[in-house]
Structure formats: C-alpha cells, structure tokens
ROBA-495768 format. One line per field, with one value per residue (C-alpha): residue in one letter; x, y, z. Coordinates in nm, 3 decimals. Layout:
<pts>
torvex <- [a; ...]
X <- [X; ...]
Y <- [Y; ...]
Z <- [Z; ...]
</pts>
This chain:
<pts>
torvex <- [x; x; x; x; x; x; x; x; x; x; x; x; x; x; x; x; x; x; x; x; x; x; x; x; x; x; x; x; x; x; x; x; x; x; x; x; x; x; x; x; x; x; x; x; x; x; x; x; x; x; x; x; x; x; x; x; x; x; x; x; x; x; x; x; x; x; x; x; x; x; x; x; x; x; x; x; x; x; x; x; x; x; x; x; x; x; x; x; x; x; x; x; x; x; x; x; x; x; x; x; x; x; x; x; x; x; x; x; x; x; x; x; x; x; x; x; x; x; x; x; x; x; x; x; x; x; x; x; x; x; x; x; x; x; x; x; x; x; x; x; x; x; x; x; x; x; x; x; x; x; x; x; x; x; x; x; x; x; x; x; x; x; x; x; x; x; x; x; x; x; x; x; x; x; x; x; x; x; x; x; x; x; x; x; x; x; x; x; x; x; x; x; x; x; x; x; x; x; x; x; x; x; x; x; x; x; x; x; x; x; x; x; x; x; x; x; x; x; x; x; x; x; x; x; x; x; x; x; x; x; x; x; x; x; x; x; x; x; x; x; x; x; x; x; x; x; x; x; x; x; x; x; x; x; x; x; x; x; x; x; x; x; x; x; x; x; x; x; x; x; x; x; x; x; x; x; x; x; x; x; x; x; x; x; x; x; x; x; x; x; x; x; x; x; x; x; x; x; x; x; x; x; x; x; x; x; x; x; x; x; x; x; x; x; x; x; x; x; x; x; x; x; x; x; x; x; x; x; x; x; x; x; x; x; x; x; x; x; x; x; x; x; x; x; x; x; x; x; x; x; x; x; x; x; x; x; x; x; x; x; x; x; x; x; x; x; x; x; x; x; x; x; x; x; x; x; x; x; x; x; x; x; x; x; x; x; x; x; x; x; x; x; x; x; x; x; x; x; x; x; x; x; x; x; x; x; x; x; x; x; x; x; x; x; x; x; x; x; x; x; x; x; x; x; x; x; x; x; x; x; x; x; x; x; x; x; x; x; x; x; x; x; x; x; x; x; x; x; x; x; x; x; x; x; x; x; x; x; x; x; x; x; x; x; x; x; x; x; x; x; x; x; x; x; x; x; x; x]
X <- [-2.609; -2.329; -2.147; -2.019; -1.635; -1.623; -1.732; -1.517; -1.239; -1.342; -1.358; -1.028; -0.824; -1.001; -0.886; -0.615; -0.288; -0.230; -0.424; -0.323; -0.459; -0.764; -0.796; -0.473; -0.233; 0.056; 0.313; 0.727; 0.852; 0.581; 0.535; 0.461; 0.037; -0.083; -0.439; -0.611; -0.980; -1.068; -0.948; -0.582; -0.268; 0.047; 0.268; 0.572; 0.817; 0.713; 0.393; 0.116; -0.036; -0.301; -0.590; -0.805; -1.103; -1.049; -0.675; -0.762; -0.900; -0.622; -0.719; -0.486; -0.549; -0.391; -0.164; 0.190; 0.387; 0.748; 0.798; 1.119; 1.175; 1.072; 0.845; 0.782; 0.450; 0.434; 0.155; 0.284; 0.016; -0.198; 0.057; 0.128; 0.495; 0.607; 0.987; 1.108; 1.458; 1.522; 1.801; 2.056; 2.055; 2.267; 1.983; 2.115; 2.449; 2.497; 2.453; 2.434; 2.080; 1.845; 1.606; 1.323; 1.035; 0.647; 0.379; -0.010; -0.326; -0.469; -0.404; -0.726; -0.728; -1.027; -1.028; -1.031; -0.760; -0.554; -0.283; 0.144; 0.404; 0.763; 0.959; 1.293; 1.606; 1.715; 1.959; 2.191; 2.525; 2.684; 2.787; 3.111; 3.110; 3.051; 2.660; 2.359; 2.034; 1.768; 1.541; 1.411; 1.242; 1.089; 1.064; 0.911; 1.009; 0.969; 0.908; 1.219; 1.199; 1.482; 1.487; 1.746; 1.859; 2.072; 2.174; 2.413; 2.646; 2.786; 2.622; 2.310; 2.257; 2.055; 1.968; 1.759; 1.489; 1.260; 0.892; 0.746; 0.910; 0.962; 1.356; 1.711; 1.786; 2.067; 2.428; 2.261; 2.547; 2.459; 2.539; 2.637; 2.464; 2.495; 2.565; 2.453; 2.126; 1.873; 1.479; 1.557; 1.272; 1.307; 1.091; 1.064; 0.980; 1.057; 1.346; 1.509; 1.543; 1.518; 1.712; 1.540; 1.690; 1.626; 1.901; 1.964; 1.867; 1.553; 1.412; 1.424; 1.098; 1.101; 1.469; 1.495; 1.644; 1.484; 1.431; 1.416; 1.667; 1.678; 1.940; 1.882; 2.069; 1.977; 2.028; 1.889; 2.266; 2.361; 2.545; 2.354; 2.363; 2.172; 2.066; 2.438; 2.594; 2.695; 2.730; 2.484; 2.819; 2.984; 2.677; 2.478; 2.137; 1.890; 1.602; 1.219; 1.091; 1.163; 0.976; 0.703; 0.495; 0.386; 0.527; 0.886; 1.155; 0.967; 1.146; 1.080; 0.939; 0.613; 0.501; 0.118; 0.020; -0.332; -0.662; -0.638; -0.268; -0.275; 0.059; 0.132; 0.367; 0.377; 0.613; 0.624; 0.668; 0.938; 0.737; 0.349; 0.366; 0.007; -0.001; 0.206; 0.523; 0.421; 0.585; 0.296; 0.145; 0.171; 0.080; 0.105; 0.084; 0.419; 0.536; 0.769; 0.965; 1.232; 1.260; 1.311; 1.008; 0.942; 0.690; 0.355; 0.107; -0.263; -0.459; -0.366; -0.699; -0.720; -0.925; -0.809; -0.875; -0.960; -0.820; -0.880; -0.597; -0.783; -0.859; -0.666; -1.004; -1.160; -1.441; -1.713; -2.086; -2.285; -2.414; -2.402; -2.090; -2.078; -1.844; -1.620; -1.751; -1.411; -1.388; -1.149; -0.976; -0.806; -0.636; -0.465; -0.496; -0.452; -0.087; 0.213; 0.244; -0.174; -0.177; -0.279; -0.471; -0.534; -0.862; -1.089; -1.112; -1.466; -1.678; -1.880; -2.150; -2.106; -2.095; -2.368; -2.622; -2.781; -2.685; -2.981; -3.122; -3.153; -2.897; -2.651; -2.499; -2.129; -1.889; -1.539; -1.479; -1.187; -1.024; -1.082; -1.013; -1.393; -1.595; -1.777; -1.463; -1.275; -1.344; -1.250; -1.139; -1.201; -1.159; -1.492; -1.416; -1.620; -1.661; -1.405; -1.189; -0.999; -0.612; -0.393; -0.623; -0.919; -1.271; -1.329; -1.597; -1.590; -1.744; -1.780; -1.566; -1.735; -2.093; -2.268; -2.251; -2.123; -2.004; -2.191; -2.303; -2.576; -2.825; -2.781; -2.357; -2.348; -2.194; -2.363; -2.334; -2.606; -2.697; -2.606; -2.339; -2.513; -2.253; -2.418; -2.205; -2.255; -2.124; -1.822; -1.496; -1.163; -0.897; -0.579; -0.243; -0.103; 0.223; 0.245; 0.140; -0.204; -0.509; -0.794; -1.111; -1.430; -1.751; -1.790; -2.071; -2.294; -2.714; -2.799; -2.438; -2.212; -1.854; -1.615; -1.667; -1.450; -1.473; -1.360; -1.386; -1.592; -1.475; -1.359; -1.645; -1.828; -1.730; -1.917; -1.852; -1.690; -1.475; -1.116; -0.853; -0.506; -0.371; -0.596; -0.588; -0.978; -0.964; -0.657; -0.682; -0.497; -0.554; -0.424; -0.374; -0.651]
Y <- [1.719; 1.975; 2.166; 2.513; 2.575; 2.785; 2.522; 2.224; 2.423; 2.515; 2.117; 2.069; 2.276; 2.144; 1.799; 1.652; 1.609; 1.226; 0.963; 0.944; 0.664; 0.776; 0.766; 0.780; 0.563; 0.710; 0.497; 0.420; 0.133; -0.074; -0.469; -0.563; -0.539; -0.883; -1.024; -1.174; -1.280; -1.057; -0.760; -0.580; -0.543; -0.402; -0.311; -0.048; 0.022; 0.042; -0.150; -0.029; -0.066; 0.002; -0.166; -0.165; -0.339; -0.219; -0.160; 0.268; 0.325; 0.307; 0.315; 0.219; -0.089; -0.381; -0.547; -0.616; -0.712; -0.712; -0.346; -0.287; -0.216; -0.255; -0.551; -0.787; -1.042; -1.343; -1.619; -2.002; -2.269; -2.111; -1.923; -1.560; -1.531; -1.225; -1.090; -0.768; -0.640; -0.501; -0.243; -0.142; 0.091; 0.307; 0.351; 0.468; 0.458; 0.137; -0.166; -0.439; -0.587; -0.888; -1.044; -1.221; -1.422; -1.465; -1.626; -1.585; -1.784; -1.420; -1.072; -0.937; -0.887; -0.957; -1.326; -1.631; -1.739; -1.481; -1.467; -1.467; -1.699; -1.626; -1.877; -1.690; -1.509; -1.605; -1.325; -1.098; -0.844; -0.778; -0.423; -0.456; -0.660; -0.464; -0.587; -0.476; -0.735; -0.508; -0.440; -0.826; -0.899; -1.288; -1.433; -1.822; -2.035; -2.364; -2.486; -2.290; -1.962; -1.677; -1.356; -1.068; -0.775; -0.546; -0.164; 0.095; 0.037; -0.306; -0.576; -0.721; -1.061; -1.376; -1.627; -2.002; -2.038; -2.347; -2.298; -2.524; -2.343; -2.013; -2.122; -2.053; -2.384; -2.587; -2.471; -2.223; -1.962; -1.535; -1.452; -1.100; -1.038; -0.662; -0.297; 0.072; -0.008; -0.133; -0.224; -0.497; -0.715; -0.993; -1.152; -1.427; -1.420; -1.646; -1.813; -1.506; -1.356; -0.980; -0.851; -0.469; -0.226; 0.121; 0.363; 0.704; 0.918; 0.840; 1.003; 1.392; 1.441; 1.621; 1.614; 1.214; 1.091; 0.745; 0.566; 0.188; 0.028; -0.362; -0.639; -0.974; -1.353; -1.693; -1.789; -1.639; -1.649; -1.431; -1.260; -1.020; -0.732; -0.457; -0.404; -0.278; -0.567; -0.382; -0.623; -0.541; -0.578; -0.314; -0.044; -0.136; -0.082; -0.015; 0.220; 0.150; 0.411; 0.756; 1.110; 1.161; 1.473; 1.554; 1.267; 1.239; 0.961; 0.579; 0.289; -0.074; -0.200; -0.483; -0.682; -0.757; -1.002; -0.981; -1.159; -1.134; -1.069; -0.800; -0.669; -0.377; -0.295; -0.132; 0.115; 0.453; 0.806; 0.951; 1.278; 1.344; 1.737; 1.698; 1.555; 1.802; 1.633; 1.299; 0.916; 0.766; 0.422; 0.435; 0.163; 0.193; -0.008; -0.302; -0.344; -0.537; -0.462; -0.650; -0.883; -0.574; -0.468; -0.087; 0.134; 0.213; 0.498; 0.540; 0.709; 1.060; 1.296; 1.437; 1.356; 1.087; 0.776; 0.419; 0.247; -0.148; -0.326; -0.661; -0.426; -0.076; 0.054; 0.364; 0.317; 0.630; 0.644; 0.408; 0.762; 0.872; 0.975; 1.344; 1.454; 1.742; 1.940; 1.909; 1.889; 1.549; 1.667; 1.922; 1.694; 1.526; 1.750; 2.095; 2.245; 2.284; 2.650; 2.647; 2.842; 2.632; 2.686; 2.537; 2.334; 2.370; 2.001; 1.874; 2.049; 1.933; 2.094; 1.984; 1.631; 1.627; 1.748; 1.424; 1.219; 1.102; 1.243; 0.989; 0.621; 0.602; 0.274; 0.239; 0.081; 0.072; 0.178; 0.384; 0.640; 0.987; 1.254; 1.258; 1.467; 1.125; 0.934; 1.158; 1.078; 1.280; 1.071; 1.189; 1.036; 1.072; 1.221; 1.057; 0.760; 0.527; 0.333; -0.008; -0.086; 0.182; 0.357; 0.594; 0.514; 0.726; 0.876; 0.858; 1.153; 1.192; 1.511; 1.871; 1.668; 1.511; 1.170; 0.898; 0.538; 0.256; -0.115; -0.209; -0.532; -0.722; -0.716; -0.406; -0.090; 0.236; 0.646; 0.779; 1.137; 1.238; 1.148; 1.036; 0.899; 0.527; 0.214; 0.098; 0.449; 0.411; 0.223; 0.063; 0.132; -0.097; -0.076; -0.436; -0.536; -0.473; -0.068; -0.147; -0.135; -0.320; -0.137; -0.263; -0.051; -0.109; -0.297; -0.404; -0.366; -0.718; -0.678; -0.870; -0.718; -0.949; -0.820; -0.594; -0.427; -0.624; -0.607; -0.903; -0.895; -0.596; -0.319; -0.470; -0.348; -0.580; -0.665; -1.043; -1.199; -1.057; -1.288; -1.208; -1.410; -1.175; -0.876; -0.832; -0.692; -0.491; -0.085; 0.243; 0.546; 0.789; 1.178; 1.293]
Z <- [-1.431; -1.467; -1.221; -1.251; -1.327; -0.998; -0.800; -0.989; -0.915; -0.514; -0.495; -0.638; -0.439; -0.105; -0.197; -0.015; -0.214; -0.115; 0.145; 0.497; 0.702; 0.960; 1.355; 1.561; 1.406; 1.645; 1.702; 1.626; 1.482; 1.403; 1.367; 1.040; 1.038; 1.086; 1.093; 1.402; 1.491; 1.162; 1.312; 1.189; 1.494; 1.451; 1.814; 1.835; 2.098; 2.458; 2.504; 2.292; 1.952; 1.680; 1.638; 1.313; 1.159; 0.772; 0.786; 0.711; 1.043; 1.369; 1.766; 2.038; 2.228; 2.193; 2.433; 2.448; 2.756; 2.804; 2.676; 2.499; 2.130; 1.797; 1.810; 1.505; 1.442; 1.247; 1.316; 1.259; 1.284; 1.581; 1.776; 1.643; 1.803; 1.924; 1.895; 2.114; 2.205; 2.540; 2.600; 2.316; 2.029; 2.252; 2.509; 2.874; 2.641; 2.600; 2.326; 2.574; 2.441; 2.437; 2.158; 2.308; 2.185; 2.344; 2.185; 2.192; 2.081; 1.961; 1.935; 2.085; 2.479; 2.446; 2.328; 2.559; 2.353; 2.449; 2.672; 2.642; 2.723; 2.744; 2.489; 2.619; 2.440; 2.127; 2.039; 2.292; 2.231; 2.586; 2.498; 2.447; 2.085; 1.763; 1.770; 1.884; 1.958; 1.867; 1.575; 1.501; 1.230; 1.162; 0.792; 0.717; 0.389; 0.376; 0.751; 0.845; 1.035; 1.043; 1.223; 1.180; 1.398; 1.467; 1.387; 1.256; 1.550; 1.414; 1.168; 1.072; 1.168; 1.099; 1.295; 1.261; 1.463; 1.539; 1.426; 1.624; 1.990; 1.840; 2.019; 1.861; 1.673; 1.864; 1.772; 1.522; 1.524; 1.417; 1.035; 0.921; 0.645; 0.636; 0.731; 0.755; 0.840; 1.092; 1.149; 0.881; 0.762; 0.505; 0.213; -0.036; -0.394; -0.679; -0.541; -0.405; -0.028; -0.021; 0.290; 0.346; 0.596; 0.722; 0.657; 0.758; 1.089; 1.322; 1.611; 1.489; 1.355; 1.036; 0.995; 1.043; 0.724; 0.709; 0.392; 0.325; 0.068; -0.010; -0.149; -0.250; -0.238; -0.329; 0.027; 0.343; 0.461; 0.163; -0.005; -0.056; -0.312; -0.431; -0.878; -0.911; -0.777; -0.425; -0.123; 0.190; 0.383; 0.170; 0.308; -0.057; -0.125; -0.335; -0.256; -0.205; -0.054; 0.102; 0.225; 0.004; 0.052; 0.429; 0.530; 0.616; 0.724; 0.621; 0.820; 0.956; 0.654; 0.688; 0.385; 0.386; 0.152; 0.073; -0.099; -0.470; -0.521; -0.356; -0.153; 0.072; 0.326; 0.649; 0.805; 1.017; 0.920; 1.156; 1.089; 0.947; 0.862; 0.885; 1.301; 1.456; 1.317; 1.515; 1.410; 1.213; 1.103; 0.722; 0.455; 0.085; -0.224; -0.306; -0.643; -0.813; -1.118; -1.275; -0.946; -0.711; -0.467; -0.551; -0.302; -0.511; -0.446; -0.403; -0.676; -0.694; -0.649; -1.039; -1.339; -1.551; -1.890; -1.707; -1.960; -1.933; -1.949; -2.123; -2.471; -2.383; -2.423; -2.205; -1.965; -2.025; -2.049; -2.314; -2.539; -2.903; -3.028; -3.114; -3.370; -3.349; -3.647; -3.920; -4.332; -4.313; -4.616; -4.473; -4.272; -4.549; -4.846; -4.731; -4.865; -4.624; -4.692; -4.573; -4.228; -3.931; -3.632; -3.309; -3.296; -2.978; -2.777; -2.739; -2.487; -2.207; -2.345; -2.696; -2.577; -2.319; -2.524; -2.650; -2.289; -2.103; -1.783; -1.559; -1.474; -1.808; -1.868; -1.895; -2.169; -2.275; -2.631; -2.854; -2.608; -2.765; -2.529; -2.502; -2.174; -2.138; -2.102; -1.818; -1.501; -1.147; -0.879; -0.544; -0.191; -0.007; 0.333; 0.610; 0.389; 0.522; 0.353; 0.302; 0.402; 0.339; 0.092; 0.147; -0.005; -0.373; -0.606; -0.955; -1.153; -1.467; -1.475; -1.479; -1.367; -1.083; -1.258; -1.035; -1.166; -0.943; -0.895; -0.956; -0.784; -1.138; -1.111; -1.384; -1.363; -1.450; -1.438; -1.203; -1.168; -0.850; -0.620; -0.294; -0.043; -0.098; -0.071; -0.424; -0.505; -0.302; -0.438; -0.324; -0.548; -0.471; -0.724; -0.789; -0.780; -1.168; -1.138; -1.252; -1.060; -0.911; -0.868; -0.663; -0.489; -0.116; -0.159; -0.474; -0.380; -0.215; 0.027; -0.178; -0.109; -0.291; -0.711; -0.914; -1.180; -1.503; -1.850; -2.003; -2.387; -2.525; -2.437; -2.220; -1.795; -1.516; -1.228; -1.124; -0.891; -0.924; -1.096; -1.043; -1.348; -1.566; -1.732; -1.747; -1.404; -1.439; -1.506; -1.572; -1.468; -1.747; -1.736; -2.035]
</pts>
C-alpha cells in the first residue's frame, strides 16, 4: 500500500528530531542505573530517585536515606552499597565534607529484603585543605573496590575500599589522580582504567557547560592521561560527550553493561529544552574506538539501507527485480563529446508494480538504491520502549509496509502498520557503531531473538551473538 507524498511528508516533520526517555525522569546527579529485583534504580542528590521497569520509562519512588549529594550504586555479592557525600562543594560556603557508605539487601521499598545500614565514613576534607569529599563514585576489578571524589575546588582522589564491609581499607591513604573536574566515575577495559570526569559549569540550566571527558592508566592509582598524552593532573581530557540537541550540559557519567554486549551509560542533562529547562535522567548508547569510550546515538528518525554487516548486503522485500529501462552501451561506448543527461532514480511506482498484495517476505541481496530496499524508521509514540531508546517501525519507505516476526522465527513485510508487538523493534548501537535489531516480541511471546543474517541473503531471526557479525547492521543514508 502506498501513501501520498503530502502525507509522507506531514509524518516527517511531526517526528521528533532525537529520543528522549519517557515519564518523569527529573532528577540531578544521578547514580549510575543499576538493576534490582528486575526492576531499574538510579538516586540523585537529596533523597529521591527514578524507578523503571524497561529502563525508557522513569517514576519517582525509590528510597534513599541519609540525603546529601550525588549518590553512587554498585551491588557486590548481595549487598548493593550505597556512597553519598554530605556538605561541601561550596554549599552554605564551605568545603568541609563527608563520604559515607550504607548498604541494602534491595533497592525496592517494597522488598522484605530491604532495608539500610550505615557502614560509616570513608572519605572527609575539613574545609580548610585544598579537597572536597563529595561526588563518589565506586569501581570493582578483581576483588578490589575503589571509589573517587572530589571537585573543581582541589583534586580528585582515590581511595581502597574493602568489598566485603564496604570500609576504607586500613592505612589506605587518598591519591590525587586529577583536576578540573568532578562527578568522576571510573571503568575497566582490556587492561586499562578509564578515569571520566565532568568538566565545566552545573547548576544554570541551559547555560551549564557540562560535558564529560576521560583519561586512562595502567593502574587505578595512575597516571593518567588523555589520547594526546595530557596528564589528568595537568586539567587533560579527552571528550565523550557534550550538549546535543535539546539537551544541554551531560555530567556524572554511569556505565551500564548489558545482555548481549551491549553498553550504555547514564548521566543528567543540566537542561532538557524540551521540560521547561529541567535536570534530566538521560541514557545513550557507549562505544569504543581505538581503546577510548566515545558516546553513541539512537537511530536518527529518517529513511535509510540496512545493510548486514555478515555479507554488506541490503535487507528489502523478496520481489522481482525491475530494471531501470537503459541501452548498456551507452554506458561504455557513447563518445566523450556525446551530451549527457541526468537519469531519473527508480520510482516507487515503477518498482511496486509487480509486488504482491498481501505479507512479502524479506531478503538481503545487492544494494541498488532500490524503493524496496529503503526503509523509514520511525519511533512509535505510545509504544514504549527499551533502555535509553524508544520502540520503532520500519516501513518500507513511501508505503504502509511494515517489517515483522513472524510465529516460525522469519521476518517479513506486512501491509499495514498496526501497532502489534511483532511489529515493534528495539534498536540498540554496539560498542563498535553497528547495530542490533530485535521486535518486542515474536508471535508465541518469545522476547530474546534478533535479527541476523543466516548466510549471505537469507535475514531470520536467532539468538544474538556478540562475537558475530551475522547480527550486526548499518543503517545507511540511501
């Protein structure tokens, strides 16, 4: 079925320039997003936090006590410890501050399980020293735990902490490790530690000039230094992420490590242009290149190639192929001083001619700037959606024709776009700038298959594998 251009076009401009996550996901200075009793927590400054069950739709409601500052989350064994500052960062002008740890059973208030105890302080600056005990952030590698803090007014620190107590470790003395930054987090990859701090200005909405750069040492002590060889200490850095869009100032960086290879990381917005300028939960897509972690993006709304990554071949509907009427020897026999024209691209028309009426199947084959092989990708408003990313629809571009599962584990082009699950699909980018595509849910309520590409032409839909290319894609401007 084919759409008018008018209304293709009255769809386009209605659709939103980038995904924003759903619900109220208010809040400043965010833990990093951590999983508990199947449900998604992250807790800012004061007391609150945001609740979620798919990691795209935030509520208030968990439980934090203690108040104070920028929070941070990491669950060892059963315990999901809890790290907080209290006073500092210039507050009631003064830098006199406290790091303490808690631990729980569970996140959810609601959980027998749950419930705090105080483990005590494991960091403090009295004010008068160039330091400030505020901004923790935990990182675990190899049975040993380390948490950093600290903030523009002197350096970043590290400190040893003992997993099993959540307690400094005895005669464990601060590190620097840093400068010109704060809300620091850490990671580990491939035998390196990645030291990531906020710089710029918070707390001014729209004008905060947040954005998150990131060194790197063979040693959790350091040194670090950024990709041009610039110590940490010296104010180096080099940049992940910054304002993007409607949404302005990203700080206190979160990795999420998820199923399938999968990483994001969490953060706020000092500013969403779209929520009355309000500090925002946001989450997008982590990627690495050349050993540095880069900030991804979400599928841009637009029309686009799939291309598999397994073959380089282009996902489009299973039909006759209709040739663009041509005399081939005037391609390579015609004289230079021969005038030349312009040749008209393939219409939808032209190509849809011969396509059946009702369910099409789907195959990859030789990309060729064909109607059948562009697809519009849309997020589905209403629909829900899946950590960080809205659900989408993908429609055979200018038609009605929507790609979904099928009860057998196929994939196929149906007429009509109707809102159902198996015509719904998570689109995550992996950490290599590819991405993983899977529907909602195939017929029967299986959840866990993507879309891959078994040989050369042939798409299904399987279990992802991370070490393959057969579920890796690209989405390609036509």
């Amino acid at each position: 079925m084919i759409r008018s251009a008018a209304l293709l076009l009255a769809l386009a401009s209605a659709t939103p320039a980038a995904a924003q996550l759903a619900g109220e996901p208010f809040i400043h200075d965010p833990s990093t997003v951590t999983l508990s009793d199947g449900r998604w927590y992250t807790f800012g400054t004061r007391q609150g936090g945001l609740v979620s069950d798919d990691g795209w739709t935030w509520h208030g409601g968990p439980v934090r006590p203690g108040g104070g500052v920028a929070p941070d989350v990491i669950k060892i064994g059963e315990r999901y410890y809890v790290a907080y500052a209290v006073g500092g960062g210039g507050m009631s002008g003064g830098h006199a501050s406290q790091v303490k740890i808690m631990w729980t059973l569970s996140l959810d208030p609601k959980s027998p399980r749950f419930g705090y105890h105080d483990v005590g302080v494991v960091a403090s600056s009295d004010g008068v020293e160039t330091a400030d005990a505020i901004d923790p952030a935990f990182l675990l590698v190899d049975g040993r735990l380390w948490l950093t803090y600290g903030t523009y007014f002197g350096p970043i620190r590290i400190v040893e902490l003992d997993p099993k107590t959540g307690l400094r470790v005895a005669g464990n003395q601060p590190v620097d490790v840093a400068i010109d930054m704060e809300a620091t987090a850490m990671m580990y990859r491939d035998g390196w530690y990645y030291l990531l701090g906020t710089h710029g200005t918070c707390c001014d909405g729209p004008n905060s000039t947040y954005h998150i750069r990131v060194g790197r040492a063979r040693s959790p002590l350091g040194p670090y230094l950024d990709h041009m060889g610039v110590p940490l200490l010296r104010g180096g850095g080099k940049l992940v992420v910054s304002a993007r869009g409607r949404s302005i100032g990203p700080g206190h960086f979160g990795r999420i490590q998820l199923d399938g290879g999968v990483e994001k990381f969490s953060m706020h917005y000092e500013a969403d242009m779209d929520r009355s300028g309000r500090s925002v939960l946001g989450i997008q897509p982590l990627l690495w290149r050349d050993g540095w972690p880069v900030a991804g993006e979400n599928v841009v709304p637009g029309t686009y190639e799939i291309a598999s990554e397994r073959s380089g071949y282009a996902l489009g509907l299973a039909t006759d192929f209709v040739r663009i009427p041509f005399d081939a020897r005037a391609s390579f026999m015609a004289k230079p001083s021969d005038p030349v024209a312009p040749l008209p691209d393939q219409s939808l028309a032209q190509d849809s001619a011969g396509w059946p009426q009702g369910r099409v199947r789907v195959d990859l084959a030789d990309y060729m700037v064909r109607p059948h092989q562009l697809w519009t990708i849309t997020p589905v408003a209403g629909a829900g959606g899946w950590f960080g990313a809205p659900y989408y629809k993908l429609i055979i571009a200018g038609t009605t024709r929507a790609l979904a599962a099928t009860a057998a584990g196929e994939v196929e082009a149906v007429p009509v776009f109707t809102g159902a699950a198996e015509q719904l699909w998570q689109i995550d980018q992996l950490t290599d700038g590819s991405y993983r595509i899977m529907p909602k849910t195939v017929p029967g309520g299986r959840r866990d298959l993507a879309l891959v590409a078994i040989g050369a032409s042939t798409p299904s839909l399987a279990a992802f594998d991370p070490a393959s290319p057969a579920g890796r894609w690209t989405f390609r401007r036509p």
